[in-house]
MOPAC internal coordinates of N, CA, C and O (Angstrom, degrees):
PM7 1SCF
backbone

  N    0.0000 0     0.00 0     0.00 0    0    0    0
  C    1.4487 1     0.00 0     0.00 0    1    0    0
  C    1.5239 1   109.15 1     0.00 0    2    1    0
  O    1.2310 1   114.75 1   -41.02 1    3    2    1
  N    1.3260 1   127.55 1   138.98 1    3    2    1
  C    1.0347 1   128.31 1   162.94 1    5    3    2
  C    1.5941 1   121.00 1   -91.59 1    6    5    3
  O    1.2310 1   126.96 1   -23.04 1    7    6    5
  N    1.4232 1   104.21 1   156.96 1    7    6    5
  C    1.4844 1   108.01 1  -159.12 1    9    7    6
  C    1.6944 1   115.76 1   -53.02 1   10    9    7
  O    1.2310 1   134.67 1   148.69 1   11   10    9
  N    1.0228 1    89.23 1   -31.31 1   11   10    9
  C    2.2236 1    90.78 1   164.25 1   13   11   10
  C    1.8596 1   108.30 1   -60.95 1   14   13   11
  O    1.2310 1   120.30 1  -162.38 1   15   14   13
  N    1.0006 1   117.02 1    17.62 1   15   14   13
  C    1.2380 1   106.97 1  -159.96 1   17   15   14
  C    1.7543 1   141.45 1    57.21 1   18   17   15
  O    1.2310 1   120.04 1   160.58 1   19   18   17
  N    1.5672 1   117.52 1   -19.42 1   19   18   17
  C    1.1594 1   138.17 1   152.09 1   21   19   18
  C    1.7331 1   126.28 1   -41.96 1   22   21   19
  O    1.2310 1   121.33 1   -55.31 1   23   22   21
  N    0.9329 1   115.07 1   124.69 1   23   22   21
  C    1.2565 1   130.41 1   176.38 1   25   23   22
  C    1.3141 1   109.90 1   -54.69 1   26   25   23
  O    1.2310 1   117.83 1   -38.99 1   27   26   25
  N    1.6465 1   121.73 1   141.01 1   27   26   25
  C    1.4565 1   117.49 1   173.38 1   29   27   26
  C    1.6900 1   112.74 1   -86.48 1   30   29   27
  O    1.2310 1   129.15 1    12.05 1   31   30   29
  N    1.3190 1    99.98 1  -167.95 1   31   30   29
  C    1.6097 1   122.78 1   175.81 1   33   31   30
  C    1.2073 1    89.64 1   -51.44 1   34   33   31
  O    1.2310 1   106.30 1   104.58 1   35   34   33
  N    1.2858 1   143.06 1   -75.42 1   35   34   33
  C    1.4492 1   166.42 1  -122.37 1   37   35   34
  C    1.5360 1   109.93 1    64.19 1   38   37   35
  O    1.2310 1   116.68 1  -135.44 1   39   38   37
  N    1.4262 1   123.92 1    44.56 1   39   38   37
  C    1.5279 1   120.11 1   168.68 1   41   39   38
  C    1.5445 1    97.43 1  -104.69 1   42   41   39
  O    1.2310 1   120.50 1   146.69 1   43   42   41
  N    1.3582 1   116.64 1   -33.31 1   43   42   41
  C    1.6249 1    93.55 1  -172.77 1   45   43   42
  C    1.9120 1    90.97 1  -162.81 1   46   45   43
  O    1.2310 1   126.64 1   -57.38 1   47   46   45
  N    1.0998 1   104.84 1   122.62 1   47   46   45
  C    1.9015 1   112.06 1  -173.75 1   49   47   46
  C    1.7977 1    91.39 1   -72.02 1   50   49   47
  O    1.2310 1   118.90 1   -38.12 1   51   50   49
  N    1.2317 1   119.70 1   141.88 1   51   50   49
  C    1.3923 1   149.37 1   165.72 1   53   51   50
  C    1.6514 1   107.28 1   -12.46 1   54   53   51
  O    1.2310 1   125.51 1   126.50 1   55   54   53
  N    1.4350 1   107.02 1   -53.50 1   55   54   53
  C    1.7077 1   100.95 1  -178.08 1   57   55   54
  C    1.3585 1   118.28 1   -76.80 1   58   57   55
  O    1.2310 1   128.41 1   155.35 1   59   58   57
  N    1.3560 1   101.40 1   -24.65 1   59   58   57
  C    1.7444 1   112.25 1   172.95 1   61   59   58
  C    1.4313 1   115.15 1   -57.36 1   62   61   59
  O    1.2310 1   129.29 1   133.94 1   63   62   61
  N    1.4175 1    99.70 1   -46.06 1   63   62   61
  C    2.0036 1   116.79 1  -162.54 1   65   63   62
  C    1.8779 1    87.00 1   -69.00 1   66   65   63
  O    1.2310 1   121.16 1   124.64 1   67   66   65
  N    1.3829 1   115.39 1   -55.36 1   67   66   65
  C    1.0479 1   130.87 1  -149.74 1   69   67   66
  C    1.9632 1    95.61 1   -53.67 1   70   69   67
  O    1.2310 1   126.70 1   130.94 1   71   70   69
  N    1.6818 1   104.72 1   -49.06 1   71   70   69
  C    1.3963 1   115.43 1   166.75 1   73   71   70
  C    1.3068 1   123.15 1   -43.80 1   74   73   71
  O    1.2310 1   121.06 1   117.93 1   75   74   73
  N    1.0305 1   115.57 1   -62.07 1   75   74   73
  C    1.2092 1   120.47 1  -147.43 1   77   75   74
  C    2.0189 1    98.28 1  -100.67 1   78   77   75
  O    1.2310 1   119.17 1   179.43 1   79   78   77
  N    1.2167 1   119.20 1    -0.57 1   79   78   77
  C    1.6277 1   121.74 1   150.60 1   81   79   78
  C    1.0174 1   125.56 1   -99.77 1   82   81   79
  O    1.2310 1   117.76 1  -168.85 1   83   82   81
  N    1.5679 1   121.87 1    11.15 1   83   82   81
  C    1.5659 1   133.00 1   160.18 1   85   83   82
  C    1.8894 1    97.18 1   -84.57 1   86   85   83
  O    1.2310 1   136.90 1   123.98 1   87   86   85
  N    1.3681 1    84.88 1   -56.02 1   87   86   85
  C    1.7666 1    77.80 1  -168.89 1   89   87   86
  C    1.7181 1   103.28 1   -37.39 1   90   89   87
  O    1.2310 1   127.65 1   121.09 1   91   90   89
  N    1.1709 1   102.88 1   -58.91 1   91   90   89
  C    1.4086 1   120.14 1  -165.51 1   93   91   90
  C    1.5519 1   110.45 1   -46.84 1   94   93   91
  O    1.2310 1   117.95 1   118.58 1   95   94   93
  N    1.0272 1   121.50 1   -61.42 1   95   94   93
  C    1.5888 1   129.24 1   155.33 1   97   95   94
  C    1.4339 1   121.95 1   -37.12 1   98   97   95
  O    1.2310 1   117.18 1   148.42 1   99   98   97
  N    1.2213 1   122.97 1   -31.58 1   99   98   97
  C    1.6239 1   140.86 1  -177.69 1  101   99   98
  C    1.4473 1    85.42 1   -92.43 1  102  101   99
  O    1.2310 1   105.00 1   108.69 1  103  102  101
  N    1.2930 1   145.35 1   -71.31 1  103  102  101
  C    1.2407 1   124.22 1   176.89 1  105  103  102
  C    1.8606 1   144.45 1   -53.96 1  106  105  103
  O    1.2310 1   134.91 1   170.68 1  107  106  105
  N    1.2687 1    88.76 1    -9.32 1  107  106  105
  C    1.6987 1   111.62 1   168.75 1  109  107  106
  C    1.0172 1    93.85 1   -76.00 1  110  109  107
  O    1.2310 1   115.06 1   104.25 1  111  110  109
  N    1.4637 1   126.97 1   -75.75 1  111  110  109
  C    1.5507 1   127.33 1  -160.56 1  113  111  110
  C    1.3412 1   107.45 1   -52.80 1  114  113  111
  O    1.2310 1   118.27 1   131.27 1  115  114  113
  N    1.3362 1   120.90 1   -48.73 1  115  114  113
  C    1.3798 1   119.35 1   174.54 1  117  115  114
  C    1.5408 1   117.66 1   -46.23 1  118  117  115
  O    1.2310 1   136.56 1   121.19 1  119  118  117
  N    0.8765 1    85.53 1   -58.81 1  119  118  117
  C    2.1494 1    94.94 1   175.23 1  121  119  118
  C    1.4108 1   115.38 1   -48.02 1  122  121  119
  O    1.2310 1   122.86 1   131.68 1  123  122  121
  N    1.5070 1   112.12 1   -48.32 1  123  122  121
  C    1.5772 1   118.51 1   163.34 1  125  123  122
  C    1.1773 1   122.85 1   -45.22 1  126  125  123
  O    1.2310 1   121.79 1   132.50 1  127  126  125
  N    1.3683 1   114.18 1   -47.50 1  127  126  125
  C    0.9266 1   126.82 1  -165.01 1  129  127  126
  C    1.6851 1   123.21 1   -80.62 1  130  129  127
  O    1.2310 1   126.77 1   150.27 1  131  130  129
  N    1.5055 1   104.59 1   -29.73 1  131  130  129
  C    1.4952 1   117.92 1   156.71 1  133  131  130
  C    1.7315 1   136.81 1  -123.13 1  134  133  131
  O    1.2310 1   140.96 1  -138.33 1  135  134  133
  N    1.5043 1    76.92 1    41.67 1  135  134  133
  C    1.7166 1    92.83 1   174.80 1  137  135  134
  C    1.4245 1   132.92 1   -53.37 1  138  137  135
  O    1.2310 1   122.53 1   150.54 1  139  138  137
  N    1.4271 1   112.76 1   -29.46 1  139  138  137
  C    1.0779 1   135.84 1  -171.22 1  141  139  138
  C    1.2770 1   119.19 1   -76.32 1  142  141  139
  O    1.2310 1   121.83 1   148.50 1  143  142  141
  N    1.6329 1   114.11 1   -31.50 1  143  142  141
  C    1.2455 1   111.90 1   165.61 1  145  143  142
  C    1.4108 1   133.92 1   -96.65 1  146  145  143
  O    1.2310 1   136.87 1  -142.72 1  147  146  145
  N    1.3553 1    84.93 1    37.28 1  147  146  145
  C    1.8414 1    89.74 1  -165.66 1  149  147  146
  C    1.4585 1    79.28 1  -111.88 1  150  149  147
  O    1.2310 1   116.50 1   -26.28 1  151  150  149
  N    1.5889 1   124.26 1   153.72 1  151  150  149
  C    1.8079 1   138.26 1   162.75 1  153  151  150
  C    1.6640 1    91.71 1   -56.90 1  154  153  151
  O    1.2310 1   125.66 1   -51.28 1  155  154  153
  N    1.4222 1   106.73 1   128.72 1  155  154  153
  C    1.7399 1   118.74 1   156.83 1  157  155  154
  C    1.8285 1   105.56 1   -34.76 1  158  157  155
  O    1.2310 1   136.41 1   103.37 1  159  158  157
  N    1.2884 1    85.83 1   -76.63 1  159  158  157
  C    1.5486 1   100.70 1   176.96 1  161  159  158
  C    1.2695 1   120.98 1   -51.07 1  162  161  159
  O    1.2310 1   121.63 1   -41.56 1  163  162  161
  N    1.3547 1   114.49 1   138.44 1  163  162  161
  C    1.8086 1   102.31 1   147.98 1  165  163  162
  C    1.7119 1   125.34 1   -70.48 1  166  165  163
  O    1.2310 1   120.13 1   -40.32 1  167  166  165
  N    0.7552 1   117.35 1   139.68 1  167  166  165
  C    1.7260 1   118.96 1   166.61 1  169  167  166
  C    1.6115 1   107.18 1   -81.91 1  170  169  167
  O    1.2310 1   106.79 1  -119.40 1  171  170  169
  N    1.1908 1   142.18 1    60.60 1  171  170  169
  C    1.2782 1   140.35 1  -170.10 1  173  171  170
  C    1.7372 1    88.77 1  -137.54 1  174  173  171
  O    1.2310 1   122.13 1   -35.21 1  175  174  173
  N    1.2254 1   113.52 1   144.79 1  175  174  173
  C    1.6039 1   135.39 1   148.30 1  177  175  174
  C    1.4593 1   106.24 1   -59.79 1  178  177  175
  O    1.2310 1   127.08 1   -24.65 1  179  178  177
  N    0.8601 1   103.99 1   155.35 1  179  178  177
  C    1.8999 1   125.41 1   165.47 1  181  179  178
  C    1.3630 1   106.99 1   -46.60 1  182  181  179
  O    1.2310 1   107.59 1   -29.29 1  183  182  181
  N    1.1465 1   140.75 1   150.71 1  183  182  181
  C    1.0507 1   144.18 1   165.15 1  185  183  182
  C    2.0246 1   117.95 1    56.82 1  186  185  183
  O    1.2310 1   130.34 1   174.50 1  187  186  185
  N    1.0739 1    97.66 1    -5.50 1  187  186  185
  C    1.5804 1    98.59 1   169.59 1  189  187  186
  C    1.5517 1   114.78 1   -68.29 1  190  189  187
  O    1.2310 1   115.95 1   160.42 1  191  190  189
  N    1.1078 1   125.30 1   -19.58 1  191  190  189
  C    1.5045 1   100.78 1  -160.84 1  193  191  190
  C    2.0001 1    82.80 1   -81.90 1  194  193  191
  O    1.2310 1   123.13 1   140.37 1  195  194  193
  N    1.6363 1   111.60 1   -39.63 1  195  194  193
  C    1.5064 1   119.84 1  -171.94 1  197  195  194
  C    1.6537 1    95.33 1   -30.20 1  198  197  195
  O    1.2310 1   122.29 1   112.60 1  199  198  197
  N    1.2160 1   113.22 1   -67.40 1  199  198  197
  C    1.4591 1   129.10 1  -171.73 1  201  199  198
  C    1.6390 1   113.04 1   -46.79 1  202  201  199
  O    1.2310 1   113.29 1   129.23 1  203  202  201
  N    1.0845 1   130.29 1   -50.77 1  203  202  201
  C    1.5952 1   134.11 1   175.52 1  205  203  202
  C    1.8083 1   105.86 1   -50.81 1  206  205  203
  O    1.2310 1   128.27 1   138.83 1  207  206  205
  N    1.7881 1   101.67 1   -41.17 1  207  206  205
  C    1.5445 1    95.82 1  -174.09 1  209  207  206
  C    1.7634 1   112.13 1   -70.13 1  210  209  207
  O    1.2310 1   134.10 1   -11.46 1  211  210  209
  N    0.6902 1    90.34 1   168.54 1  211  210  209
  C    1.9927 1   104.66 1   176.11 1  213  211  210
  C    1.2682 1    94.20 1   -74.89 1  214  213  211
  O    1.2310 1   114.34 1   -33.29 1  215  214  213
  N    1.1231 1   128.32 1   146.71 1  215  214  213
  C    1.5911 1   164.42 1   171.25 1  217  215  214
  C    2.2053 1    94.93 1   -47.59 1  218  217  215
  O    1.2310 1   136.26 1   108.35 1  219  218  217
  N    1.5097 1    86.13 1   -71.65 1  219  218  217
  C    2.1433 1    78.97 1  -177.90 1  221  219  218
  C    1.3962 1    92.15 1  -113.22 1  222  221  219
  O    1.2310 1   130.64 1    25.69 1  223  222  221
  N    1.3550 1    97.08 1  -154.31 1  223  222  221
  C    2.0940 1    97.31 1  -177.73 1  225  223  222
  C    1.1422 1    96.89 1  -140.22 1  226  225  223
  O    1.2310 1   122.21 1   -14.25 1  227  226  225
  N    1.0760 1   113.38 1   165.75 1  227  226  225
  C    1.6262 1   141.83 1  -164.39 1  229  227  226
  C    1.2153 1   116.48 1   -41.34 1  230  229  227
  O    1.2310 1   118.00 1   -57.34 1  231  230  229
  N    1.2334 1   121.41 1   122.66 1  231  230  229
  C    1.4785 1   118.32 1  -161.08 1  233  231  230
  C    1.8086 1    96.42 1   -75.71 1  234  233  231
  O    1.2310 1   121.43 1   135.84 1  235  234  233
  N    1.3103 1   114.86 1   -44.16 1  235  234  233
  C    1.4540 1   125.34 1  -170.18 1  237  235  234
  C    2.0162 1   101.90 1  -103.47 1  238  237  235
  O    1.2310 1   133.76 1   -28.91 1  239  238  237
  N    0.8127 1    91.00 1   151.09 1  239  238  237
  C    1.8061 1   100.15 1  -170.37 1  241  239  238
  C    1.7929 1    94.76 1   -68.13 1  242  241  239
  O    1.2310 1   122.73 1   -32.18 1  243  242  241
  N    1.4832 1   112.38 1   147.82 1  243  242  241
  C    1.7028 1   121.78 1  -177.43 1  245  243  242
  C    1.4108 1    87.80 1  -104.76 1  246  245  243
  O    1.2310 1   132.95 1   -27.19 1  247  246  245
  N    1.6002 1    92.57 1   152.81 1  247  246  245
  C    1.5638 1   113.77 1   175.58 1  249  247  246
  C    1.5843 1    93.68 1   -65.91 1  250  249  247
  O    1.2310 1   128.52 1   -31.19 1  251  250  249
  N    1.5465 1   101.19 1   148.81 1  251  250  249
  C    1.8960 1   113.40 1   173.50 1  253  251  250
  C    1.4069 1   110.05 1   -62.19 1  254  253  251
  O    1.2310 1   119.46 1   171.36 1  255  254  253
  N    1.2527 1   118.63 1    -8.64 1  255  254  253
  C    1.7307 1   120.46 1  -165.77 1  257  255  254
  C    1.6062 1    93.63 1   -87.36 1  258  257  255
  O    1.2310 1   129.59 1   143.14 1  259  258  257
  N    1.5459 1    99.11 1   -36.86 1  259  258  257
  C    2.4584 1    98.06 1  -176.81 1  261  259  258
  C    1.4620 1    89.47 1   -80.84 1  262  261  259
  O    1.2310 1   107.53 1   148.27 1  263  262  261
  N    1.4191 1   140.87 1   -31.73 1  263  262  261
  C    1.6635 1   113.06 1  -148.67 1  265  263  262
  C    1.7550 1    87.98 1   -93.92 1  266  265  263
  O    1.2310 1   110.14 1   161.26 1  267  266  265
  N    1.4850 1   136.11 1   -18.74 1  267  266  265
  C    1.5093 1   126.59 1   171.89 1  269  267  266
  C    1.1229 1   109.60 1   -68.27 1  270  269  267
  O    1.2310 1   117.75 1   147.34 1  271  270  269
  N    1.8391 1   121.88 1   -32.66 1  271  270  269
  C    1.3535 1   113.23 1  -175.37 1  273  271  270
  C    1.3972 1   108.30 1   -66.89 1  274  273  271
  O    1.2310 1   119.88 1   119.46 1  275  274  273
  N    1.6272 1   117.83 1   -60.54 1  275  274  273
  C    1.0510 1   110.71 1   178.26 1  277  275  274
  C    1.6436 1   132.58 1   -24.18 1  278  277  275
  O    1.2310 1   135.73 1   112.38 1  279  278  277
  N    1.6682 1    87.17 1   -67.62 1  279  278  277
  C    1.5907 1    97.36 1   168.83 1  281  279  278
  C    1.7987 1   123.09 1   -43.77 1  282  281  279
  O    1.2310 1   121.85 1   151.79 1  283  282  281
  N    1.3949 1   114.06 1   -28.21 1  283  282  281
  C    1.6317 1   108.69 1   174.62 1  285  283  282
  C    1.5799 1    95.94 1   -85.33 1  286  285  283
  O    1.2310 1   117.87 1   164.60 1  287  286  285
  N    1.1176 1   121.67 1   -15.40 1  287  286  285
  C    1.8140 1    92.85 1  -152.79 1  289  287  286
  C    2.1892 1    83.22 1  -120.91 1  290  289  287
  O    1.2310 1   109.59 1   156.25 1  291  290  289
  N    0.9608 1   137.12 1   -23.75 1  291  290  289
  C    1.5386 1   130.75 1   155.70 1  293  291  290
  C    1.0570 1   117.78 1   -87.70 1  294  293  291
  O    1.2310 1   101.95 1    97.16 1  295  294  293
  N    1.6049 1   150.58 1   -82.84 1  295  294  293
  C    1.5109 1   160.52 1   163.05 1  297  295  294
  C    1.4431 1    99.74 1   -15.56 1  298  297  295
  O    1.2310 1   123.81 1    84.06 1  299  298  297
  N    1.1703 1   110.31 1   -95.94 1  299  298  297
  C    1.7974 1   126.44 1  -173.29 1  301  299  298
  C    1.9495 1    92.03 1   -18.27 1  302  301  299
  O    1.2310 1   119.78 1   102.41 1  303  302  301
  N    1.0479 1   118.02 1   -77.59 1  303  302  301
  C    1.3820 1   122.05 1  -156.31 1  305  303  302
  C    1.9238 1   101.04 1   -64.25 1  306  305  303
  O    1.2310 1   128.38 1  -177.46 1  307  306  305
  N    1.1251 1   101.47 1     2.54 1  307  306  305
  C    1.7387 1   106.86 1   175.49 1  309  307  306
  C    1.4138 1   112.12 1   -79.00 1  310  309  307
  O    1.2310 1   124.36 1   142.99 1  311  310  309
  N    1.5408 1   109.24 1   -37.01 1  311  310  309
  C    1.6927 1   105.21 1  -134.03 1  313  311  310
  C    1.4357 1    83.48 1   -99.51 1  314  313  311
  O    1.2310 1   134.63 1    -4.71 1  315  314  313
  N    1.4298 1    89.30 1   175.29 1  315  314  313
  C    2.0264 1   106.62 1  -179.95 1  317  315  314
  C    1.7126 1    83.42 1  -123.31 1  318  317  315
  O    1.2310 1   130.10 1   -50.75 1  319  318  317
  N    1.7168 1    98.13 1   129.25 1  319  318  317
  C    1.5457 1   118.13 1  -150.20 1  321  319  318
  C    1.9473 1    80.73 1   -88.06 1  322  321  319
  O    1.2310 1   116.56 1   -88.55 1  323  322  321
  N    1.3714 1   124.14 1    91.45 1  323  322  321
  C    1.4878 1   118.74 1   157.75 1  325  323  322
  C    1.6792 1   120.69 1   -37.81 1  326  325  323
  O    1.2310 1   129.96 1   132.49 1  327  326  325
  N    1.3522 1    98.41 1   -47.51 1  327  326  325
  C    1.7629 1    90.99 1  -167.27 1  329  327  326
  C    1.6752 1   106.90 1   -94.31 1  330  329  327
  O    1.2310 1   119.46 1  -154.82 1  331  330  329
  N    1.8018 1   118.64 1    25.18 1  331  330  329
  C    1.0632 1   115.42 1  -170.92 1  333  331  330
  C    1.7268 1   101.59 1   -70.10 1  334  333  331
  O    1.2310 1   112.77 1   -28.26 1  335  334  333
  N    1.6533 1   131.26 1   151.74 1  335  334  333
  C    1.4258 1   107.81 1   167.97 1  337  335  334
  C    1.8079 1   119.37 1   -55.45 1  338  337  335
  O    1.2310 1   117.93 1   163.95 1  339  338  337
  N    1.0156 1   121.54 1   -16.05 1  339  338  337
  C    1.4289 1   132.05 1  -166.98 1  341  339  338
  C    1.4416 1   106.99 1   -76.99 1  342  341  339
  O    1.2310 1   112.45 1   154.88 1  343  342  341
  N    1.3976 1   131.86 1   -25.12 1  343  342  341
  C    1.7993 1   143.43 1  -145.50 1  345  343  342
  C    1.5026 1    79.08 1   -95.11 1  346  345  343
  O    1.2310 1   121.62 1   -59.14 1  347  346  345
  N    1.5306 1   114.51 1   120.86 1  347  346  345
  C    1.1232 1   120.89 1  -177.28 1  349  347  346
  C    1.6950 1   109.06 1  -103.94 1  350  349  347
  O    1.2310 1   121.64 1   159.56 1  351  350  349
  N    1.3941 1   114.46 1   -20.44 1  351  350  349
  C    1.4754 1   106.10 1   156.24 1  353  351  350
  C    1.6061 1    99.01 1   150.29 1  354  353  351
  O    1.2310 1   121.93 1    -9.56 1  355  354  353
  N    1.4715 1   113.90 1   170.44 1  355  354  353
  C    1.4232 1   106.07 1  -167.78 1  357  355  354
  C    1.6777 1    74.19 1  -128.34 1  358  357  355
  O    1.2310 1   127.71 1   -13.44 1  359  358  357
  N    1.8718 1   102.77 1   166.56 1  359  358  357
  C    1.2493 1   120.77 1  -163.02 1  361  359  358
  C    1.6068 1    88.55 1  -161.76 1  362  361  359
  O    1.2310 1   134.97 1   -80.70 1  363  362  361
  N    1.5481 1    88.65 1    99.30 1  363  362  361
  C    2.1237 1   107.50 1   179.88 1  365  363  362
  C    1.5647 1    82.58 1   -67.64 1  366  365  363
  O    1.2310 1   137.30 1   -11.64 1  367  366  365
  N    1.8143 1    84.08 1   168.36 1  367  366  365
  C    1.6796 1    93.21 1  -173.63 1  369  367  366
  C    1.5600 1    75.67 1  -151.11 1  370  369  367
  O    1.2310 1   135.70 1   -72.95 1  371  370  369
  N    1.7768 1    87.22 1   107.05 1  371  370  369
  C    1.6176 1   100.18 1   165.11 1  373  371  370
  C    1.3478 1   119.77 1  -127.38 1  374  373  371
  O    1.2310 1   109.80 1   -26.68 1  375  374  373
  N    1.6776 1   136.75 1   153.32 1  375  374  373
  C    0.8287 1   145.64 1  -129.75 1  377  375  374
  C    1.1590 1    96.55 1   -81.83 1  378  377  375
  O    1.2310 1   120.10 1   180.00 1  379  378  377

């Protein structure tokens, strides 16, 4: 129950959400905080990160503790770090 007395979503009761968006917040700052040593770039081929994921997705919902890992140890190593000091700038190419 949430403190209005009202029933939740039922995906995650108030102390859970409350948990698991601290982590999440503690992991931003962290990331901010060591952006710099991460490669701008990813080192991945085309289509590799596709390949690491599973074919369909989870029939039953994953605890938030596997879908952050995932996200540090597949995602993270995907992205090209924009706010790294090194990212010298992107240049759209429009018609």
């Amino acid at each position: 129950m949430t403190p209005s007395g009202a029933q939740g979503t039922g995906d995650m009761d108030p102390r859970e959400f409350r948990e698991h968006a601290h982590a999440v917040v503690d992991w931003i700052a962290d990331y901010l905080a060591g952006v710099d040593e991460l490669p701008v770039l990813p080192a991945l081929e085309p289509g590799e990160l596709r390949g690491a994921l599973p074919a369909v997705p989870p029939v039953q919902g994953e605890p938030m503790e596997r879908i952050l890992r995932d996200f540090d140890e597949l995602i993270l190593p995907a992205v090209t770090h924009w706010n790294h000091p090194s990212f010298r700038g992107y240049f759209a190419v429009t018609g």
